[in-house]
C-alpha positions as CSV (number, residue, x, y, z in Angstrom):
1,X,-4.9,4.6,-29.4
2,X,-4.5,1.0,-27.9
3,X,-6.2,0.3,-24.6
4,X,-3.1,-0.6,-22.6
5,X,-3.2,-4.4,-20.1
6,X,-2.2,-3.6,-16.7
7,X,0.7,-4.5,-14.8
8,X,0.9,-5.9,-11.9
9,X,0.8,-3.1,-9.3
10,X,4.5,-4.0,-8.0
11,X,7.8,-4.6,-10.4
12,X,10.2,-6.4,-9.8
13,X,13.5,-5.2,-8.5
14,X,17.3,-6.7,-8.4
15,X,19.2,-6.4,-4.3
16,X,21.4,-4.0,-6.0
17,X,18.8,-1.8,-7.2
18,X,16.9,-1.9,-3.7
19,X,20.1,-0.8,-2.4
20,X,20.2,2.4,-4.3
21,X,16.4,3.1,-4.6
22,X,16.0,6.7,-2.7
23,X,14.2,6.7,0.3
24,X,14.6,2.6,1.1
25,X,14.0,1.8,4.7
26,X,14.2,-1.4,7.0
27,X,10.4,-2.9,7.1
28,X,8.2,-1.5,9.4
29,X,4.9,-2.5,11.4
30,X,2.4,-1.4,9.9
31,X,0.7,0.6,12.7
32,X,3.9,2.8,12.1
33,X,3.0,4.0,8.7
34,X,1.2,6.7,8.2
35,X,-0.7,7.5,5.0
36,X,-1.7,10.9,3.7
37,X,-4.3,11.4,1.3
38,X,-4.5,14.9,-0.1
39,X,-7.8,15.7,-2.5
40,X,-8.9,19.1,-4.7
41,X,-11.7,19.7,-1.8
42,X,-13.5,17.6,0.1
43,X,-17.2,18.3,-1.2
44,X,-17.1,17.0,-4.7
45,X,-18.1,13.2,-4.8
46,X,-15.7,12.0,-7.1
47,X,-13.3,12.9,-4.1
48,X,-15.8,11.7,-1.4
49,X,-15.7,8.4,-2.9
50,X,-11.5,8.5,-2.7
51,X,-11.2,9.0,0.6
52,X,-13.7,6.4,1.4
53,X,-11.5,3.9,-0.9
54,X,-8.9,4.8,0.6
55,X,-10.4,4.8,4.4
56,X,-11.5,1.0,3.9
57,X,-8.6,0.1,2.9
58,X,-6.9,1.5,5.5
59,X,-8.5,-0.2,7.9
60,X,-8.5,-3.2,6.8
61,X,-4.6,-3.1,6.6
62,X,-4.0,-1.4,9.6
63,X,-2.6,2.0,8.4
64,X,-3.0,5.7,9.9
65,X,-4.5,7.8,7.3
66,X,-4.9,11.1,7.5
67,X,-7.3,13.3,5.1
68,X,-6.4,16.9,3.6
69,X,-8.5,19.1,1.3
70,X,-8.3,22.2,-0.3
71,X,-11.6,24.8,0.2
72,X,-12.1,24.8,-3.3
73,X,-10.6,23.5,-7.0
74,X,-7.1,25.4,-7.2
75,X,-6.5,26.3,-3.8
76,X,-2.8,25.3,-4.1
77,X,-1.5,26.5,-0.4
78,X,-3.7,24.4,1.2
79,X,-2.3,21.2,-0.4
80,X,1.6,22.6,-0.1
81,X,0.4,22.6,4.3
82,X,-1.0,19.3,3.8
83,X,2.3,18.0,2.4
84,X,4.2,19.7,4.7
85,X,2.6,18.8,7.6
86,X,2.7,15.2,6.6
87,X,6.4,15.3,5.9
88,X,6.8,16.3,9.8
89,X,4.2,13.7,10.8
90,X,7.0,11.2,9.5
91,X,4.2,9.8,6.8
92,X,5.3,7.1,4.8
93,X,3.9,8.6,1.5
94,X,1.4,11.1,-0.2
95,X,-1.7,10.5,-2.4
96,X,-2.6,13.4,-4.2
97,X,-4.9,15.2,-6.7
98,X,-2.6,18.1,-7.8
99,X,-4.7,21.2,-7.7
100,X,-1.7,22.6,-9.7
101,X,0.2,19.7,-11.4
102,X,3.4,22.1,-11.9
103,X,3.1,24.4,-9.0
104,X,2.9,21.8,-6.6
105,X,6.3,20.4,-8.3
106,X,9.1,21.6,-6.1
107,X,6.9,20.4,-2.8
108,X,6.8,17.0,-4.0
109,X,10.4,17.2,-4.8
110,X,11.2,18.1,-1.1
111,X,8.6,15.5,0.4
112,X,10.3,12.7,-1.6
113,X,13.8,13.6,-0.9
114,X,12.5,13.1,2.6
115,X,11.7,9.8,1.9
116,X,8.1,9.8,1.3
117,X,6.5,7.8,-1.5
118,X,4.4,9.8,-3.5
119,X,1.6,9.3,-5.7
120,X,-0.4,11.5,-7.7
121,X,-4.5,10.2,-8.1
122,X,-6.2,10.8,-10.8
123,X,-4.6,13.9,-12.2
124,X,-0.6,13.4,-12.9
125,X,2.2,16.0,-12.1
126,X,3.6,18.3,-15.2
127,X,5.9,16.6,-15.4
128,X,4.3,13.6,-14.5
129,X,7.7,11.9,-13.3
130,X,7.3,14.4,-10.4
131,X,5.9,11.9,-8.4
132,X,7.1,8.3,-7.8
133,X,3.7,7.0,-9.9
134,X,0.2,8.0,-10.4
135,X,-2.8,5.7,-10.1
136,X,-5.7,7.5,-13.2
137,X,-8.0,6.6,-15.7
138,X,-6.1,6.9,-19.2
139,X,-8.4,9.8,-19.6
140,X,-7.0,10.5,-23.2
141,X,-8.4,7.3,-23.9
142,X,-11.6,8.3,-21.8
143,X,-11.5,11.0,-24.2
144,X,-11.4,9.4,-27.1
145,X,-14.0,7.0,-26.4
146,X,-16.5,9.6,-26.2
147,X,-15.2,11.3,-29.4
148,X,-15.5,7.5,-31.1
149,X,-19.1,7.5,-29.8
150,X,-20.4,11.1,-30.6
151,X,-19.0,10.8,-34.0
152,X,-20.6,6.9,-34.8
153,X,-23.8,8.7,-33.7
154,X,-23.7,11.8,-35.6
155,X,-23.2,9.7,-38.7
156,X,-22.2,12.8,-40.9
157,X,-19.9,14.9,-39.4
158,X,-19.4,17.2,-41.9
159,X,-22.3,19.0,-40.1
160,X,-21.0,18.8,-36.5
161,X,-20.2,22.3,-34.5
162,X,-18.7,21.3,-31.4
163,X,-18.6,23.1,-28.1
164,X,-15.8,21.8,-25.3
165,X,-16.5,22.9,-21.8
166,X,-13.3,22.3,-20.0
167,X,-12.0,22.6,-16.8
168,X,-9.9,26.1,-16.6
169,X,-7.3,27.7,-19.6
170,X,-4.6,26.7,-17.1
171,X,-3.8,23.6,-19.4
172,X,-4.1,21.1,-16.2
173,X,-3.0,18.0,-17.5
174,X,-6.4,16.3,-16.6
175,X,-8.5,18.6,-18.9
176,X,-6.0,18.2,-21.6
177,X,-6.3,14.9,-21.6
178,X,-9.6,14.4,-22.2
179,X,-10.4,17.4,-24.3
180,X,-7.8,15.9,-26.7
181,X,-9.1,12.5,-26.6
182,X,-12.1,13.8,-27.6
183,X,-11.6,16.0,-30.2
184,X,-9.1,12.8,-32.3
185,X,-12.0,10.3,-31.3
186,X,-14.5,12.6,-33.2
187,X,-11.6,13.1,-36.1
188,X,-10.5,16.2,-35.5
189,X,-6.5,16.9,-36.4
190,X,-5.7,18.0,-33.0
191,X,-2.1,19.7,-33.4
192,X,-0.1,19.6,-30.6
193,X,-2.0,17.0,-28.3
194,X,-0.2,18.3,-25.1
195,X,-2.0,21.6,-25.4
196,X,-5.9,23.1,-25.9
197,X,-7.3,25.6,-28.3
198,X,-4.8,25.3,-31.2
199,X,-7.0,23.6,-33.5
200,X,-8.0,25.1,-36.8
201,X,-11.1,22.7,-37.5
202,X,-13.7,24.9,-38.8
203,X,-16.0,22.6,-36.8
204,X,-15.2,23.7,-33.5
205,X,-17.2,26.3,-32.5
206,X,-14.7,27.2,-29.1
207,X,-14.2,26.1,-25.7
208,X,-14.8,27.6,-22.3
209,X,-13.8,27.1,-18.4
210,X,-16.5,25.4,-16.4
211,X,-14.0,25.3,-12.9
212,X,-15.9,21.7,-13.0
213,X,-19.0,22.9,-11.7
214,X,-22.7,22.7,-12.8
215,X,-23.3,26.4,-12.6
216,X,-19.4,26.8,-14.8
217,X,-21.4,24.6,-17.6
218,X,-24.4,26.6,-17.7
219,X,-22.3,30.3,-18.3
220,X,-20.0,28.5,-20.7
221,X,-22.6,26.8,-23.0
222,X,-24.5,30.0,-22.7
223,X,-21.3,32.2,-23.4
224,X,-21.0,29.8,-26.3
225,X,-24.0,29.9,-28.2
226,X,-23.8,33.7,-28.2
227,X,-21.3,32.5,-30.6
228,X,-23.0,30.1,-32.9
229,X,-26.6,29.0,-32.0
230,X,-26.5,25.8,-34.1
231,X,-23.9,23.8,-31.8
232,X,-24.8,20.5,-32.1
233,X,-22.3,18.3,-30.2
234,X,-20.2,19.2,-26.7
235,X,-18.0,17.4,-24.7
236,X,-17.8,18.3,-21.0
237,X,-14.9,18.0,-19.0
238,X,-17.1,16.5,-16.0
239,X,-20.2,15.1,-15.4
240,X,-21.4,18.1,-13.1
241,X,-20.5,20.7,-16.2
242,X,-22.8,18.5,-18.6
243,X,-25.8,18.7,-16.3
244,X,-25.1,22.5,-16.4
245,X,-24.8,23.0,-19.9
246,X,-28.1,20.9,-20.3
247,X,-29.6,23.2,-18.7
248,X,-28.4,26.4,-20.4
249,X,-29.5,24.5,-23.4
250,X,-32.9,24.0,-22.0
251,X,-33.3,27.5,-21.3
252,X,-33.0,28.5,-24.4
253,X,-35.5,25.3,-26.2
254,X,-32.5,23.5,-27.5
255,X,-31.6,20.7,-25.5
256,X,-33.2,18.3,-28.3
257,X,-30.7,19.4,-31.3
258,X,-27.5,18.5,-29.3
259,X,-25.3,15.5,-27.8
260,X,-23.8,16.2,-24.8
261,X,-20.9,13.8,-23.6
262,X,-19.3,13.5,-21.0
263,X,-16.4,11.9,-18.3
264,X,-16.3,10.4,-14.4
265,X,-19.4,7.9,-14.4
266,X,-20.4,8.8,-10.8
267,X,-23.8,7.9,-10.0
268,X,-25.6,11.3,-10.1
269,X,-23.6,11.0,-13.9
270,X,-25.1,8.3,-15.1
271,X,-28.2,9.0,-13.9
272,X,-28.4,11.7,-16.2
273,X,-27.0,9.3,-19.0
274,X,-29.9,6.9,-17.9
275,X,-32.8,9.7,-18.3
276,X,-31.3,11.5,-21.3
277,X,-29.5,14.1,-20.6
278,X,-26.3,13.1,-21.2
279,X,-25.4,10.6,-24.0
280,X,-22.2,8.8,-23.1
281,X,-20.4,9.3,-20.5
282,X,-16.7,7.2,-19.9
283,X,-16.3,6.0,-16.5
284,X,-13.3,6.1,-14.1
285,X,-13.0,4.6,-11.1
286,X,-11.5,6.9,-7.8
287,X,-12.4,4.4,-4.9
288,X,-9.5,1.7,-6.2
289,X,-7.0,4.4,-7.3
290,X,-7.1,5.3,-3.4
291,X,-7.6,1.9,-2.3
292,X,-4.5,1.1,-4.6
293,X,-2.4,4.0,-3.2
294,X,-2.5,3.1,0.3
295,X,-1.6,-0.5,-0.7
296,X,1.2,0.6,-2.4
297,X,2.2,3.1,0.3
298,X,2.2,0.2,3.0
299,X,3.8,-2.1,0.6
300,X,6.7,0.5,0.0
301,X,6.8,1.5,4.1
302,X,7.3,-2.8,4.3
303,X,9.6,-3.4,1.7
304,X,11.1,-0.5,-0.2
305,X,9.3,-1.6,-3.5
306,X,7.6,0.9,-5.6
307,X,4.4,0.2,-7.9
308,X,4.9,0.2,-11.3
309,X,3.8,1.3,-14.6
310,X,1.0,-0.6,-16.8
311,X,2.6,-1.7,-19.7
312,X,3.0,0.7,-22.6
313,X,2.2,3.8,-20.4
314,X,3.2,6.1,-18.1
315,X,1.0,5.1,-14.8
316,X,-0.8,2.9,-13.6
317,X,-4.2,2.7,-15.5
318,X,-7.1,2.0,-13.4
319,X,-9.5,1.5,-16.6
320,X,-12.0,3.3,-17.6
321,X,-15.9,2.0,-19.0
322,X,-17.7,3.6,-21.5
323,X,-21.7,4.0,-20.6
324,X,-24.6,4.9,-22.6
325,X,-28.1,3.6,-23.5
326,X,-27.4,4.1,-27.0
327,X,-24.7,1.4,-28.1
328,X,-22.6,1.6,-31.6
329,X,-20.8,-1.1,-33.4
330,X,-17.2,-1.6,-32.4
331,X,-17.0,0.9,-29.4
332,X,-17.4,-2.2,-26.2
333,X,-19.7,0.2,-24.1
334,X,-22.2,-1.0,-20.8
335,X,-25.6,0.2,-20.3
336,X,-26.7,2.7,-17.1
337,X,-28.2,0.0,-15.7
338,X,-25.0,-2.1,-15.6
339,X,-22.9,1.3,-14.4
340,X,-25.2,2.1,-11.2
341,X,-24.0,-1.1,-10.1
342,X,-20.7,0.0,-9.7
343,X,-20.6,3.8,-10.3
344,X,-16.8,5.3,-9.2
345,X,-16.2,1.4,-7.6
């Protein structure tokens, strides 16, 4: 899969087509527009560092924003209220890491018919053209560059039984993403790369939920291994869910025999990949994808414009780094030491 180049952020579009764009308004000041931002919860850093991206820049262009949350990873009515109570707020647009990509699909239908610019962070809609664009890491290609890596290191894969540790069986777009990515990096024939679990590559050992969370990575590796002892490789859908499957793996004096790799590259994450515990990790980064978001939310409040696509996909991709101590030929890669300089920038 080709790394995509980015876009610039805005197209271009003809007077005619400004005319007829849906929601157009007459410029406004920008202490009129208003900005939600709309996360999974508010606790987990990847989203802390978000709404401080998208707080700065706020500031420094002179926009209201106002922060919503969910208690925990799912809870789906808390993000419909947010959306509703920015629609009466008169917000200019949303940003937005759908808790439930196609549930949330009819609310973002209404919000945008009221006029509202929409953007989903991170995570995109199902479908994804839900929204008016999403700001993410290609996190297939995230994926794939910690399939690349785990398989350059394993040297003879033939011998490989691989755990995934994923986000839910709900399918979210997100986990999809980079479960497949992983599984083609490492060569695995991955059927139907919109869905999970329909391999038939005596490899894989299975895959379990983790709900993202340090404690989900420890049941699901141990779950696992009840399964097949001898796993040797796992990919984690987070970096929170690797230090919890290390430490399953600890607990039962095998932590030396496998690779554990992993996705986000916030600083706790490559921590780990710095003292060993995880191998590679890819980074993404959340702090511009907000920043980004209430530019182009003020830029469409100003001038009707919305962002555009990177070229060849479908969203805007905010790159993605892979790290690890332990570089391969051909797979560009930076070392922890490089990443803690910029971890979720």
């Amino acid at each position: 899969m080709k790394t995509a180049k980015k876009a610039g952020l805005f197209g271009t579009l003809t007077a005619a087509g400004l005319l007829a764009m849906s929601g157009f308004a007459m410029p406004v000041l920008a202490e009129d527009v208003i900005v939600g931002l709309i996360t999974k919860t508010n606790t987990n850093p990847f989203f802390v560092k978000m709404r401080q991206g998208a707080e700065a820049k706020a500031k420094e262009m002179g926009v209201e924003l106002r922060t919503f949350a969910g208690k925990y990873d799912g809870d789906n009515e808390a993000q419909i209220e947010a959306i509703e109570s920015l629609v009466a707020a008169g917000a200019k647009g949303i940003l937005i890491t759908p808790s439930d990509p196609a549930g949330l699909a009819d609310t973002v239908k209404r919000a945008r018919e009221a006029g509202l610019l929409v953007i989903a962070l991170d995570t995109p809609f199902d479908p994804a053209d839900s929204a008016d664009a999403t700001f993410a890491t290609d996190n297939f290609r995230a994926g794939e560059l910690i399939g690349q890596w785990a398989a350059a290191k394993m040297g003879d894969t033939t011998k490989a039984k691989i755990a995934t540790l994923d986000l839910s069986e709900a399918q979210i777009t997100v986990d999809v993403l980079r479960n497949q990515g992983f599984l083609k990096g490492f060569g695995v024939d991955v059927k139907n790369i919109d869905r999970m679990y329909d391999e038939d590559d005596p490899r894989i050992v299975g895959g379990d939920s983790t709900l993202g969370s340090e404690e989900g990575g420890r049941t699901a590796i141990e779950n696992l291994l009840q399964k097949d002892p001898g796993i040797n490789v796992i990919h984690t859908i987070n970096e929170p869910a690797a230090a919890g499957a290390y430490e399953g793996l600890k607990s039962f004096g095998l932590a030396d025999q496998v690779l554990i790799v992993s996705v986000d590259g916030g600083c706790p994450g490559v921590q780990n990949v710095k003292d060993g515990v995880i191998g590679a990790t890819s980074m993404q980064f959340p702090l511009l994808m907000a920043s980004l978001g209430v530019e182009a939310v003020a830029e469409y409040a100003k001038t009707g414009v919305k962002p555009a696509n990177s070229e060849g996909l479908s969203f805007y991709n905010t790159g993605v780094e892979l790290v690890t101590d332990e570089p391969v030929d051909g797979i560009p890669s930076i070392t922890s030491e490089e990443a803690l300089k910029k971890c979720w920038g």
